[in-house]
VOKOL-139536 format. One record per residue: residue number from 1; residue in three letters; chain; y, z negated, x negated of N, C-alpha, C in turn. Coordinates in steps of 0.001 Angstrom, whole numbers. Each point is the difference from the previous one (the first is absolute). Layout:
<atoms>
resi:resn:chain:nyy:nzz:nxx:cayy:cazz:caxx:cyy:czz:cxx
NUM:ALA:A:Y:Z:X:Y:Z:X:Y:Z:X
...
</atoms>
This chain:
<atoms>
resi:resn:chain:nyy:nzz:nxx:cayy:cazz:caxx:cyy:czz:cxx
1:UNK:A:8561:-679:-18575:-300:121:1414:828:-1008:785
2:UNK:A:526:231:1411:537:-757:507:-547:498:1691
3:UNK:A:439:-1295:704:-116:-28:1283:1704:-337:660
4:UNK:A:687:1180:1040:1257:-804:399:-170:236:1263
5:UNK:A:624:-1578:964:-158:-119:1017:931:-907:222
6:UNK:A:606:-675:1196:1147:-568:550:-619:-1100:1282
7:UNK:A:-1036:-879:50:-413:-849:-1437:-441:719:-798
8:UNK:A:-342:-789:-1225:-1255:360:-993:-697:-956:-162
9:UNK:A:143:-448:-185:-675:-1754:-555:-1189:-109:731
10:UNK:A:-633:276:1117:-1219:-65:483:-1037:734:-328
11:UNK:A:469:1117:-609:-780:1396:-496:-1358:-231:-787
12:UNK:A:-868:364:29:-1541:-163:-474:376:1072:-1356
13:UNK:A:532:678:55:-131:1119:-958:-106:-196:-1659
14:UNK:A:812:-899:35:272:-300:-1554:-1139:-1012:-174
15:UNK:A:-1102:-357:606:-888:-773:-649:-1112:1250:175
16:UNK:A:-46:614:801:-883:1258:461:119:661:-1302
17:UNK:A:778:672:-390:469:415:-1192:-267:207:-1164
18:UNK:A:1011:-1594:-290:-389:-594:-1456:-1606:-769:-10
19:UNK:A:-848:102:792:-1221:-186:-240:-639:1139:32
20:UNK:A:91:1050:220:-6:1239:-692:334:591:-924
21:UNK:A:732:-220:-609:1091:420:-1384:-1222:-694:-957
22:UNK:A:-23:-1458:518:-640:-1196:-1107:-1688:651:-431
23:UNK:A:-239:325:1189:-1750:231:-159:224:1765:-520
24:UNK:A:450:439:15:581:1685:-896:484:-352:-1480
25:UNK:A:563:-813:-456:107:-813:-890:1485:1296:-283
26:UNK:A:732:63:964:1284:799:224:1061:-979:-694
27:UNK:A:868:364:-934:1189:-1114:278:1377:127:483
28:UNK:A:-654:289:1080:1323:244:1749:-92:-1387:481
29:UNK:A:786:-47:1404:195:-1045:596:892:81:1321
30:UNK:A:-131:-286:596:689:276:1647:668:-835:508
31:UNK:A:1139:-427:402:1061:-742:328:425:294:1144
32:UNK:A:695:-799:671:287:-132:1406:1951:495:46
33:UNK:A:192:758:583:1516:236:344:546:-101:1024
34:UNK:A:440:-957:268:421:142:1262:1778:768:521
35:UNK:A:108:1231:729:378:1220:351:1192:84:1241
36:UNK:A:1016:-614:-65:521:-120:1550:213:1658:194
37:UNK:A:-40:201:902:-183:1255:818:1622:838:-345
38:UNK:A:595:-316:-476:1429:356:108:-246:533:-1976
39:UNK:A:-881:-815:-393:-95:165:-1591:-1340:1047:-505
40:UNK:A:-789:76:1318:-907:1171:-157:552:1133:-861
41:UNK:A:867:1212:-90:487:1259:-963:-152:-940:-1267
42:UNK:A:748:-802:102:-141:-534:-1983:-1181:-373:-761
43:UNK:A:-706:-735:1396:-1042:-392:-527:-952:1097:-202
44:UNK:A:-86:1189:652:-702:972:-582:757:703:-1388
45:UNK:A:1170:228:191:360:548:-1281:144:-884:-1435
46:UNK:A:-704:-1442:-11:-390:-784:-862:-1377:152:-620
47:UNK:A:-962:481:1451:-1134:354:-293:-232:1209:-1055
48:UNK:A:858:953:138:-10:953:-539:481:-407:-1893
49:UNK:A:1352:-765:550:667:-57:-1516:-978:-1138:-770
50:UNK:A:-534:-927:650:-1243:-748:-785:-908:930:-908
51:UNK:A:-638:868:734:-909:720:-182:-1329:-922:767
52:UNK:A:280:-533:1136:-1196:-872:655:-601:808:688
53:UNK:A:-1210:-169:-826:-1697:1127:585:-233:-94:1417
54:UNK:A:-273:-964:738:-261:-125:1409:404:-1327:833
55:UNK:A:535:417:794:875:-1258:1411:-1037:15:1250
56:UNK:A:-355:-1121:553:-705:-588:1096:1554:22:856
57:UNK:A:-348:456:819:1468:-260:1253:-561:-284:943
58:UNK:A:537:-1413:391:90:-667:1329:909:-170:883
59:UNK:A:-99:-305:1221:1112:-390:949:1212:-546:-750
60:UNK:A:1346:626:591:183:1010:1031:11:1379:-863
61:UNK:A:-544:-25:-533:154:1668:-858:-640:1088:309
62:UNK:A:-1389:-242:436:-857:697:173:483:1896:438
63:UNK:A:557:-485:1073:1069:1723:765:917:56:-812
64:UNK:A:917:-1200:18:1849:801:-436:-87:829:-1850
65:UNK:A:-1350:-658:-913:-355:236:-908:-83:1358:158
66:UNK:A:-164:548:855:-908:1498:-106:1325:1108:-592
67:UNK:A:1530:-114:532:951:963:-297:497:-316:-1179
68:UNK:A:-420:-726:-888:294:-200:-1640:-1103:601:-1251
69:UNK:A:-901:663:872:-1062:338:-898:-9:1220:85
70:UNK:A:-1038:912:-1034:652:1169:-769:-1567:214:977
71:UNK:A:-1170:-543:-223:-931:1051:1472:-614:-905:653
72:UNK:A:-866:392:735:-1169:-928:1271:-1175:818:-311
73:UNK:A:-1055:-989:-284:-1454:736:214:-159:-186:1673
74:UNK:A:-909:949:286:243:567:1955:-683:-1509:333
75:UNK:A:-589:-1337:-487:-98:-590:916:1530:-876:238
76:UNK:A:784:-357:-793:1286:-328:-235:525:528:883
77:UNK:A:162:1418:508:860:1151:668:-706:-380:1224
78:UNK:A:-1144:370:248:-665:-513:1515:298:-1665:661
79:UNK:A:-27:-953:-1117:589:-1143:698:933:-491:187
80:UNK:A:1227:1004:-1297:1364:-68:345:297:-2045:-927
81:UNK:A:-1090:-257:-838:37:-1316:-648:-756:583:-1230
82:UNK:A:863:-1097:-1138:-593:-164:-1326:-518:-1004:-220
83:UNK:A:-855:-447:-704:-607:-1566:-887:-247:437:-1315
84:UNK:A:575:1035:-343:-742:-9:-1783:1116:1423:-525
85:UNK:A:616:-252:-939:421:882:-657:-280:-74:-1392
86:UNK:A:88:1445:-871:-527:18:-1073:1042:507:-322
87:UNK:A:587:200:-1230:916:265:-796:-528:1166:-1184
88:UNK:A:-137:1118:240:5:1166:-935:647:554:-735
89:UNK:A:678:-612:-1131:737:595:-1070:1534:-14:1159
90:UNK:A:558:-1323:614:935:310:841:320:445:1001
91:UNK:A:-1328:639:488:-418:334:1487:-1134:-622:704
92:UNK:A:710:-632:967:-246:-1004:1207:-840:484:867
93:UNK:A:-1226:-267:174:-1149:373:761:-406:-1115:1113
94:UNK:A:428:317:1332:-531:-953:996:-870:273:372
95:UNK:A:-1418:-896:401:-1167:227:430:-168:-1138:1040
96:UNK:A:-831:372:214:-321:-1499:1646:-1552:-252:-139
97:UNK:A:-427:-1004:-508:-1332:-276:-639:-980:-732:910
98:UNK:A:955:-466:1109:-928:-856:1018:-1232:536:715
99:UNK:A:194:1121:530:-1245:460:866:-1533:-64:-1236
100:UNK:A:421:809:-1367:-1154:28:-698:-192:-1517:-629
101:UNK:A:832:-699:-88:-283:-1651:-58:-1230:-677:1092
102:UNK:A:545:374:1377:-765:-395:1306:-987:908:-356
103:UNK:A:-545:1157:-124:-1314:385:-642:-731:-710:-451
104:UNK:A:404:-490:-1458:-427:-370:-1129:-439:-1322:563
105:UNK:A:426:-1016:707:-290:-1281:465:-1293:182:1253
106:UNK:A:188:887:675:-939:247:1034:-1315:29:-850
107:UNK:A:-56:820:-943:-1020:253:-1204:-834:-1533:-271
108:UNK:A:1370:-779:-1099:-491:-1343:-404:-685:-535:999
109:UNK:A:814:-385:772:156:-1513:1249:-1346:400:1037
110:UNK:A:-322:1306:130:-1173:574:955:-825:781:-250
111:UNK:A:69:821:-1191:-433:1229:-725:-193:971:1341
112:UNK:A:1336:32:542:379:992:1139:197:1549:-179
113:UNK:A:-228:1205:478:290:942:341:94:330:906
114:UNK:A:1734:193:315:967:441:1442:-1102:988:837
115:UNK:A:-910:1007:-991:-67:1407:124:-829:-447:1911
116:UNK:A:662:731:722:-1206:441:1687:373:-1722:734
117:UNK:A:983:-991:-505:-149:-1068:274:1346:-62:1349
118:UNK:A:-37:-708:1341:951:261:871:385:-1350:-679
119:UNK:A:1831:116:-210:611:-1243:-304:1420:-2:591
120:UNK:A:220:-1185:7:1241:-583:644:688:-876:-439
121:UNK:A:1357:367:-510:797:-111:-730:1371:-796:900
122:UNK:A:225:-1420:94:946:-612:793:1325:-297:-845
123:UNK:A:1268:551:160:1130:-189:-404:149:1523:-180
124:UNK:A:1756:458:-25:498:1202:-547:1149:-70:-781
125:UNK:A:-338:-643:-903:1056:-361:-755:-528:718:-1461
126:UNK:A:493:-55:-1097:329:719:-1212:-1701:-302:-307
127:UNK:A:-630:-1237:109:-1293:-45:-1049:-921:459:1350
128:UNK:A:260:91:1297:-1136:94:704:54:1759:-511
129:UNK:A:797:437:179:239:1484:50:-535:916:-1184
130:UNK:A:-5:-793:-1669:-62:413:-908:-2492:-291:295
131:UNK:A:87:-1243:561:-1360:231:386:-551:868:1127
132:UNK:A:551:357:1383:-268:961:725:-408:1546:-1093
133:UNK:A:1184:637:-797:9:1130:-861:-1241:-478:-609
134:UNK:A:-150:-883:-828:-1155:176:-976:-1538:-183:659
135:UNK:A:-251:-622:1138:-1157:109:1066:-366:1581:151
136:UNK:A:894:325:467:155:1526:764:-432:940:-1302
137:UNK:A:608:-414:-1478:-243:1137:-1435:-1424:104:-198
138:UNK:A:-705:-2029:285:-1465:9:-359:-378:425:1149
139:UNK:A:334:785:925:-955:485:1086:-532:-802:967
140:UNK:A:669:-916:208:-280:-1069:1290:-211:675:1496
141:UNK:A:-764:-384:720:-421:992:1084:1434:-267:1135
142:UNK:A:395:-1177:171:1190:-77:493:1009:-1160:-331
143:UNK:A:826:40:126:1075:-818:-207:945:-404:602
144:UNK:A:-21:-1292:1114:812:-74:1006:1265:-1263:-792
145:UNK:A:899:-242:898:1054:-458:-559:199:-1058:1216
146:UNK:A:-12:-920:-124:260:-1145:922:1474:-499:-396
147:UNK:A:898:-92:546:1287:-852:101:975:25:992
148:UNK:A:740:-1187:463:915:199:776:1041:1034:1054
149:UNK:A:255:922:-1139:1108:706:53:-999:1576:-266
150:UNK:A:-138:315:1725:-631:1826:-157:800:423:-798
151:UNK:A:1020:11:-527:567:1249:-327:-359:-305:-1696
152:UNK:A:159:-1142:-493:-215:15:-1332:-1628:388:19
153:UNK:A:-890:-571:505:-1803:-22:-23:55:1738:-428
154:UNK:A:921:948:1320:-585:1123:-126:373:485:-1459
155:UNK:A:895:188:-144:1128:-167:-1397:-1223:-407:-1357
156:UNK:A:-676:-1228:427:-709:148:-1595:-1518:912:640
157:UNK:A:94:187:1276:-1451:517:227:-464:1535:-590
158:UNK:A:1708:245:-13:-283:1576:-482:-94:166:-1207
159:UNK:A:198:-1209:-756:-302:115:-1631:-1889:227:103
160:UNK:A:-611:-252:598:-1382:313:341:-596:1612:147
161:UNK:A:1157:511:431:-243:1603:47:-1367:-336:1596
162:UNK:A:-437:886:247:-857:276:1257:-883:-947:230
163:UNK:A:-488:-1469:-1150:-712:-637:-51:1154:-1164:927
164:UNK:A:1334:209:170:496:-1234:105:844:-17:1559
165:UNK:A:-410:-1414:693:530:-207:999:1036:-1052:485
166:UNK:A:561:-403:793:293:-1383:900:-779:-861:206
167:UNK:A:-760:-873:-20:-677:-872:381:283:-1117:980
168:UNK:A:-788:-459:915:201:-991:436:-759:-1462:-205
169:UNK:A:31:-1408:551:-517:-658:-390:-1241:-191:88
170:UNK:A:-732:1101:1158:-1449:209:748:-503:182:-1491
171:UNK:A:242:916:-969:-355:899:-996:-222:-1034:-1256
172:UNK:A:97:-1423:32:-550:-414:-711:-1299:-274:-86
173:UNK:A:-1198:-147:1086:-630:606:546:-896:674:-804
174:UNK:A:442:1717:138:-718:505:-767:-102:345:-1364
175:UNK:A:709:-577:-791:778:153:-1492:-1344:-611:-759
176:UNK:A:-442:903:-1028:-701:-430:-874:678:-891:-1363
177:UNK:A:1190:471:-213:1248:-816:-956:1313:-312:570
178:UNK:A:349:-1160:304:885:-534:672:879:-483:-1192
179:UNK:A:1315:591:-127:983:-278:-1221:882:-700:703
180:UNK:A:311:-1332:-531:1765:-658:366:963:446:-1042
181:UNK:A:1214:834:192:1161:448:-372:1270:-799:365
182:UNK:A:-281:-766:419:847:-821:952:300:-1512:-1473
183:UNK:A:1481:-185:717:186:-1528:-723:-927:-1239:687
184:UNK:A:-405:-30:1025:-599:-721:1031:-1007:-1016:-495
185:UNK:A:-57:-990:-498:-839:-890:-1111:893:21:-1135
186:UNK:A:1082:48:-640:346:-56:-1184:504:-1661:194
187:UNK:A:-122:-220:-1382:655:-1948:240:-942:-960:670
188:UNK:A:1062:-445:680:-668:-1031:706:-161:750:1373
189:UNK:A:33:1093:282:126:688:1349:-1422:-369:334
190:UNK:A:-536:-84:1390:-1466:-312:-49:26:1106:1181
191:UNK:A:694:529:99:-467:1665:1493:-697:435:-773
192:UNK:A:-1100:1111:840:-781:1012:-190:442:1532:766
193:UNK:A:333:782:-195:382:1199:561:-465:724:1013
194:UNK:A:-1042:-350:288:-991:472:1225:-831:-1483:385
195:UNK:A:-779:561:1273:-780:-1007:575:-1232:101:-919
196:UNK:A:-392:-1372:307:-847:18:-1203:-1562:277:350
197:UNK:A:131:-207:1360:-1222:325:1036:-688:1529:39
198:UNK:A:1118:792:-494:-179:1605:-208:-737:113:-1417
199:UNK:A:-391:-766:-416:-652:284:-1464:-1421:-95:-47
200:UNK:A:-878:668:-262:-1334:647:-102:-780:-651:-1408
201:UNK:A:-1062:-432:855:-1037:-225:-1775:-100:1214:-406
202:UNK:A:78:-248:-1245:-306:1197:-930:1366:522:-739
203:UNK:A:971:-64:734:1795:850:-552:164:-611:-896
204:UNK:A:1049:826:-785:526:83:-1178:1067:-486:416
205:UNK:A:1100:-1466:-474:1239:-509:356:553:114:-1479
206:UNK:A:716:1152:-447:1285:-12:-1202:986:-877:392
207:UNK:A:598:-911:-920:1119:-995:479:1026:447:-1674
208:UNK:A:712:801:553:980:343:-1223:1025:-1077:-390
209:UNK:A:-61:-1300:650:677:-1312:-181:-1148:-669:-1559
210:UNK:A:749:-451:-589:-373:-819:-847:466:-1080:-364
211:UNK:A:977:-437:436:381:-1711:477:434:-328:1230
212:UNK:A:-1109:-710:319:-966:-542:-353:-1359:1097:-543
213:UNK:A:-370:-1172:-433:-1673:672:-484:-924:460:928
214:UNK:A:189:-878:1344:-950:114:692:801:-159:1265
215:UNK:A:273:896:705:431:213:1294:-381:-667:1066
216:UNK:A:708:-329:1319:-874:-92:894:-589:1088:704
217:UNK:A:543:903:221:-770:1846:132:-1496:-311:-778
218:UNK:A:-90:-316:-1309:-1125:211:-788:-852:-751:439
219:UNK:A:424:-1726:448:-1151:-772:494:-242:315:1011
220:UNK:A:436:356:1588:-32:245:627:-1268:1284:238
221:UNK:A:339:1428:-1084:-935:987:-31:-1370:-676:-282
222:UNK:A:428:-722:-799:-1493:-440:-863:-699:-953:1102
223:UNK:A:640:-436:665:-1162:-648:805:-581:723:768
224:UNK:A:421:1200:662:-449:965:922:-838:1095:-1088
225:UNK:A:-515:-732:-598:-509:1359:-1344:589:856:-684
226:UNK:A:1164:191:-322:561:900:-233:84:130:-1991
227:UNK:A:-101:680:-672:600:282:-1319:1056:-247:9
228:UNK:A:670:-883:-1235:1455:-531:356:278:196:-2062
229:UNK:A:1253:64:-228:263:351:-929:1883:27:-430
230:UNK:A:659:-739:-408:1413:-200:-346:671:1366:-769
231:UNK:A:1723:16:-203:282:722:-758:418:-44:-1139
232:UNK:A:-1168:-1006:-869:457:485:-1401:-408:998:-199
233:UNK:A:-1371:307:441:-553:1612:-889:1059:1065:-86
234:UNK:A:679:545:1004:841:581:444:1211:77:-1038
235:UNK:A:102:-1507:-200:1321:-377:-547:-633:970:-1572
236:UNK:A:-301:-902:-662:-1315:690:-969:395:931:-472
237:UNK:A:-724:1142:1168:-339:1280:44:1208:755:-501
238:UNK:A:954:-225:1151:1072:1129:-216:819:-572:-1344
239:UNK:A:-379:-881:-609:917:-565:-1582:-637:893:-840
240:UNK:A:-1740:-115:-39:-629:924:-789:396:1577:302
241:UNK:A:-96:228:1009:763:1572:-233:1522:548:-520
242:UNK:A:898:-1182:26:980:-564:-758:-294:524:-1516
243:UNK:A:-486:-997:-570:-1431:115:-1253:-249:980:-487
244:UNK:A:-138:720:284:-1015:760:83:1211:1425:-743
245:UNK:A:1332:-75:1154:794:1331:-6:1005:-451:-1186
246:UNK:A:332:-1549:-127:574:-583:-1052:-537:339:-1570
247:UNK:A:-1110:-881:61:-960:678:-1253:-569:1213:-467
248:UNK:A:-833:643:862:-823:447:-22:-1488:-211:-22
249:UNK:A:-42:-1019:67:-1706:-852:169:-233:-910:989
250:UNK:A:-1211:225:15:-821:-547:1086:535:-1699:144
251:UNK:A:192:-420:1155:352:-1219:315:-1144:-1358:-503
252:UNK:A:755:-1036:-415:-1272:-733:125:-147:-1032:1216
253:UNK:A:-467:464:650:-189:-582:1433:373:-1292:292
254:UNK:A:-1642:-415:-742:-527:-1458:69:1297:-1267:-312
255:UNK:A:457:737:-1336:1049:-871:-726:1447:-212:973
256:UNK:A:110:879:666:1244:529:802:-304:-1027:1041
257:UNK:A:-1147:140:1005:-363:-905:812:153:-1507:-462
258:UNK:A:-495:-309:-968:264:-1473:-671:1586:-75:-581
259:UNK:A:793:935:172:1310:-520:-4:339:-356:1298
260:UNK:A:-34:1132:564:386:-347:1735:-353:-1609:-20
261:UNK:A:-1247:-79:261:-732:-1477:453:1018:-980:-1120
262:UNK:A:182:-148:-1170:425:-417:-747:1784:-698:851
263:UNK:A:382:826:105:1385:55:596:429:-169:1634
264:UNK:A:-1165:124:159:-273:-1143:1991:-507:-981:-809
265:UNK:A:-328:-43:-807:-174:-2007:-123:-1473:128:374
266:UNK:A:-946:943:521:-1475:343:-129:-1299:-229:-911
267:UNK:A:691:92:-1132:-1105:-342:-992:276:-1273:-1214
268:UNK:A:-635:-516:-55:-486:-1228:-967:-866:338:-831
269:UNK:A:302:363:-1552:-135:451:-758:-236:-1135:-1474
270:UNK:A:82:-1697:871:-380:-913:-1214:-1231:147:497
</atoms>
């Protein structure tokens, strides 16, 4: 297994992984490649001549990846991005695992169901978009798109199909799940993406950032009551469905999560 990306070296994957492999008692192992964009064709046709079962693809690969591969499962094709390819006897399978990742974490982190729920989804960029689609699959009652630039918002709004709109900032408001898609908190960044005054006791605040651990978006919700919740689950999630198309078996969650944490420097384990 490998992960290639241009960096790599920051990548969660290979501890995500190989703490999966370890608790399967698999003897695989996942390594980091790092991919300059000009070396992308080889590096897939290595994949092939390896015989390497499944690739995590990260930035910048995600799109230009897509015209080297032999198919797209339709969420791949609908977001026009890959994060997971599988390798079938030499045929290259791109899939895009994030939206059912952001599922799967909504689950853990809240024991959430999208289903009849109005949510609002801020950023339109590749991960807000892959979560707009998967809101809209579990039947979310609506799905507005908050960002900058109308023309991109509408752009991921229609990945929503009839459930999905434009949003404005009034509309945080009425959002029963309020998702950040946005870089906005990553690092040392201390912005929050919206006013923070628009946030309701009771809402659901997804923060698909996971470094930091704890946002200022998150403290901020949480003092106004809000459910607050980071993106490892997410991160997680869409590895296990990775997992899942790699192997064939069921992910082991728990263990996967304690790599993540493991590899932010999260858990203390003497």
């Amino acid at each position: 297994m490998a992960v290639i990306g241009d960096p790599v070296a920051h990548s969660l994957s290979p501890a995500i992984h190989n703490a999966a492999f370890a608790a399967m008692g698999l003897g695989w192992v996942c390594v980091g490649f790092q991919v300059h964009p000009a070396g992308l064709a080889d590096a897939l046709g290595g994949i092939r001549g390896l015989g390497i079962r499944g690739v995590s693809v990260t930035m910048p690969h995600k799109s230009t990846v897509l015209e080297g591969l032999d198919e797209l499962t339709p969420a791949a094709q609908a977001l026009g991005a890959v994060n997971c390819i599988t390798n079938d006897d030499g045929r290259l399978i791109g899939d895009n695992t994030d939206g059912g990742g952001f599922l799967m974490g909504l689950q853990h982190d809240f024991d959430l169901d999208p289903a009849g729920l109005d949510c609002l989804v801020i950023g339109a960029g590749g991960a807000a978009r892959a979560v707009v689609r998967a809101l809209a699959g579990a039947r979310a009652a609506r799905v507005g798109v908050l960002n900058r630039s109308q023309e991109r918002a509408a752009a991921a709004a229609a990945l929503a199909g009839p459930q999905g709109f434009v949003a404005v900032a009034d509309d945080v408001r009425w959002a029963d799940l309020v998702v950040n898609a946005t870089p906005l908190g990553m690092g040392g960044d201390d912005t929050v993406p919206i006013d923070p005054s628009l946030l309701v006791d009771g809402q659901t605040v997804a923060e698909l950032i996971y470094h930091p651990a704890r946002t200022r978006l998150m403290r901020v919700a949480a003092e106004r009551g809000c459910a607050t919740a980071n993106g490892v689950s997410m991160l997680v999630g869409q590895a296990a469905h990775a997992f899942r198309q790699w192997t064939g078996s069921d992910a082991p969650i728990e263990q996967m999560r304690a790599g993540a944490l493991r590899g932010m420097g999260l858990l203390d384990e003497n």
